[in-house]
Steps between C-alpha positions, in 0.01 A plus 500: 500500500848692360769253473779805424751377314878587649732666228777208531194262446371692163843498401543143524138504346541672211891366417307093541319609169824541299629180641199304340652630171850457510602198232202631330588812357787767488500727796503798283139393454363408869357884480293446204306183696518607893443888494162412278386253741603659838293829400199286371500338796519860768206617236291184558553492897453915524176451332381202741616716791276759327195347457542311855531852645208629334234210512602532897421858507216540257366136431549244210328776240826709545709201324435627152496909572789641264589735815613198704763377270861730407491219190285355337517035518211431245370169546739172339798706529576447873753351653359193577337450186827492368655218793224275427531429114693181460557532095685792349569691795709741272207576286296521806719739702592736166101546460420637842787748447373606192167532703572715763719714297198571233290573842749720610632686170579814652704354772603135390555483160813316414637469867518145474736509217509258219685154618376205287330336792375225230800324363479179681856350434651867720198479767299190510199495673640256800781791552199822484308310736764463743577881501084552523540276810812675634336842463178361656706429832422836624191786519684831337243705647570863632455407865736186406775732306470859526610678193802600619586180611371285197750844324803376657435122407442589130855698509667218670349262247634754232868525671479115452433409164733811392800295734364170300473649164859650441532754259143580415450640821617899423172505320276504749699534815677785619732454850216644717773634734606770235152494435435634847814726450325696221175544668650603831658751247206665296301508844129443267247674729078420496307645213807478263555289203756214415640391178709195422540458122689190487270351856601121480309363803387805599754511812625855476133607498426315787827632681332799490159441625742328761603807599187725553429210739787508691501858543119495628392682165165458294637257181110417382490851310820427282487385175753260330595442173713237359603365111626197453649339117454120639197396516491237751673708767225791450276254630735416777505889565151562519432130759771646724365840534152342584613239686653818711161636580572779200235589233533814322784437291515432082766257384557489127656238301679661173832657470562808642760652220271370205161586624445689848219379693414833664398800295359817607393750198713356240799552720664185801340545789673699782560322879580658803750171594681273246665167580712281307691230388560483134636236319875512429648602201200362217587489168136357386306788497437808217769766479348591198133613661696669821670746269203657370303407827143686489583562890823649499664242674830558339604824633801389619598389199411108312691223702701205315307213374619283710493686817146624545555624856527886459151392235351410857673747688347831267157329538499491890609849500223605264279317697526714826259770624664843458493649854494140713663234263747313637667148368726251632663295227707158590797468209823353437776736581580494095212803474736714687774472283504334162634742235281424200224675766691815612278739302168367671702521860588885380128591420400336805782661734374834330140445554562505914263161502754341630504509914651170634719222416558223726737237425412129621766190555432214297306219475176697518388447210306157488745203422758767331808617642464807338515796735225744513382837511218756646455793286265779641344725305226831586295717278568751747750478755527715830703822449830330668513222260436664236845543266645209721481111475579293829757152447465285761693213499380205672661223372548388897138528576370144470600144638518173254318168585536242193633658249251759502508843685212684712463838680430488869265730654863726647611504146117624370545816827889534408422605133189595485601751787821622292192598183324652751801739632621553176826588632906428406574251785819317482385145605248486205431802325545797287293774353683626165468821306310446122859698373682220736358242241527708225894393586473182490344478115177421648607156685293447802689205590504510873851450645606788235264705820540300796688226577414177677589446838843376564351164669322424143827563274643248734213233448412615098754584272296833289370343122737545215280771317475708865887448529565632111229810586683603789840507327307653155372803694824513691688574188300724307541700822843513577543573055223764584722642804850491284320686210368766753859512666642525136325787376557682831894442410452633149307853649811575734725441181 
């Protein structure tokens, strides 16, 4: 009988796990314990619901066919195998992981990541029997959770522990409001492919299976791809995108700068769609390599060692399918303006990649006030865009709750509707000439374009560095229009 489980009541399900742990451990690690256990747990009651389904249908022989099962449980390594050993439970629950990963290499291996589930003094074996219990409480089956459903729980669950865990959160959760922003943006359509190369928990990828759904659109036939330099959150990345009902997708742990996952012919591999949210402003990683990088990443030019962000920037771009690539790229506003990377913003401005970019308030960033940034780039834009980027400033667009800021679904249609019209419109836009940025040395720094509504100068004085742009450009302009006027005066003499 289906005892479907309300999403307030998974919720409250899946948050009672982390409560078990608190005084425990940090809660910068309650995702390297719960996620494991929660997706062992929706494997072992998917594969009862399986083999119920079948015996029912085809008699107790159809138990062990390999067609009844999506995974594969071998015997020991089930759930409750694991909830009745009394004695090293960490040993106990670390070996049926290992199991069903080695039975499922293709698909499992390392998605249950690598947390020391056997050091007794951090999880003693009265504490992992409690969350066995907890866990226990209720059936995850498919007719208990749909995917979708069990989806949402899993990105609540990550929404907490990123709230909980403080600064550690930017690296493996994105606000999925700008999240939704970007996808509503790139518009992925079925049969396409999607690349995240910095993926975290895999949330931009799902954003935009999210929307093939939405929009009534086949999402089975896209592929996703996804490269991620932490180790424990590629795990978390591939159990999300599962626990979503989602398959074919390949999510690499290594770094993306050092050594690309995704190679076609000796060259990166080309995607119609790119998604991203680099991390800000590295210095850790090797300038040295990226200057004589075997994939011509540096075309733009070799970025600062400690500001790898034009490093990730160059390999998004070369990462993008010649007629239909298309990225969305969430920044800091310093990309836009920092002088030590004028000569990459020239090359870029020049190369006509550059479509869109869409200023955001702050406080978007996760647990940062820093304010952030869209940029949009094509391989091949439409004939009106092309020798013309579009500013939109929308620094009004969002509301705060907490300290932290989110897009509502009227600020999503508001901007994502200015993209789409790609027009100059005074309450939030402007489309400007390549030669108008020429002008301004290069700066895309947005209120040099369009200003913020009058409301928003009134609630947020503009940042120190925007302030000193405006007044930089301002000058070299009116110097530029006095020289002109001067020479004219010297002719007529």
């Amino acid at each position: 009988m289906s005892k479907r489980i309300a999403q307030d009541e998974l919720e409250s399900y899946l948050w009672g796990s982390a409560i078990l742990l608190r005084n425990h451990i940090d809660a910068g690690a309650y995702k390297q314990y719960i996620f494991p256990l929660l997706f062992f747990k929706r494997l072992n009651d998917v594969y009862e619901e399986e083999t119920e389904k079948a015996v029912k249908e085809n008699g107790p022989e159809a138990a062990a066919w390999e067609e009844t099962h999506n995974f594969s449980i071998p015997d020991g390594a089930h759930w409750d195998d694991v909830r009745n050993v009394t004695e090293n439970v960490g040993k106990a629950i670390q070996r049926a992981f290992r199991t069903v990963e080695k039975a499922n290499h293709e698909k499992l291996q390392g998605v249950f990541g690598d947390g020391t589930w056997t050091n007794k003094n951090r999880l003693p074996d009265r504490l992992l029997k409690d969350l066995l219990e907890h866990f226990s409480s209720k059936t995850l089956s498919l007719e208990n959770c749909p995917e979708d459903e069990l989806g949402q729980g899993y990105e609540y669950l990550i929404k907490q522990f990123a709230d909980d865990s403080g600064h550690t959160a930017q690296e493996f959760y994105t606000n999925r409001t700008v999240v939704h922003l970007m996808t509503e943006i790139l518009k992925p359509e079925s049969g396409e492919s999607i690349y995240d190369p910095t993926c975290g928990s895999a949330g931009m990828l799902i954003s935009s299976i999210s929307h093939l759904k939405n929009n009534g659109k086949e999402w089975r036939n896209v592929s996703l791809y996804g490269q991620e330099i932490n180790a424990l959150t590629s795990a978390i990345a591939k159990m999300n995108l599962f626990l979503h009902g989602i398959e074919d997708f390949r999510i690499v742990n290594g770094d993306t700068l050092a050594a690309p996952a995704f190679i076609k012919g000796g060259r990166l591999q080309q995607f119609d769609v790119v998604v991203a949210n680099p991390p800000y402003s590295i210095n850790q990683w090797n300038r040295e390599a990226f200057t004589a990088d075997k994939y011509g990443r540096n075309f733009l030019g070799v970025p600062k060692q400690g500001r790898a962000d034009y490093a990730f920037f160059q390999h998004i771009l070369m990462s993008m399918k010649p007629n239909t690539g298309r990225c969305a790229i969430l920044f800091p506003h310093g990309v836009l303006f920092r002088k030590d990377e004028k000569d990459m913003r020239e090359k870029l401005v020049h190369s006509d990649l550059l479509e869109c970019v869409i200023g955001l308030g702050p406080n978007l960033f996760y647990n940062s006030p820093m304010e952030a940034c869209i940029v949009i780039c094509r391989s091949k834009k439409p004939e009106k865009h092309r020798g013309q980027v579009l500013f939109i400033n929308a620094v009004n667009e969002a509301i705060k709750e907490s300290g932290q800021s989110y897009l509502e679904p009227q600020h999503i249609d508001k901007i994502a509707k200015a993209y789409e019209n790609f027009e100059s419109d005074h309450d939030i836009s402007k489309k400007v000439s390549i030669h108008e940025i020429e002008e301004n040395d290069f700066s895309l720094s947005i209120p040099l374009y369009v200003k913020a509504p009058f409301a928003t100068t009134l609630e947020r004085a503009m940042t120190v560095q925007d302030s000193y742009d405006v007044w930089l450009m301002t000058s070299r302009r009116l110097r530029a229009y006095y020289e002109t006027l001067g020479n004219l005066l010297k002719r007529e003499e």
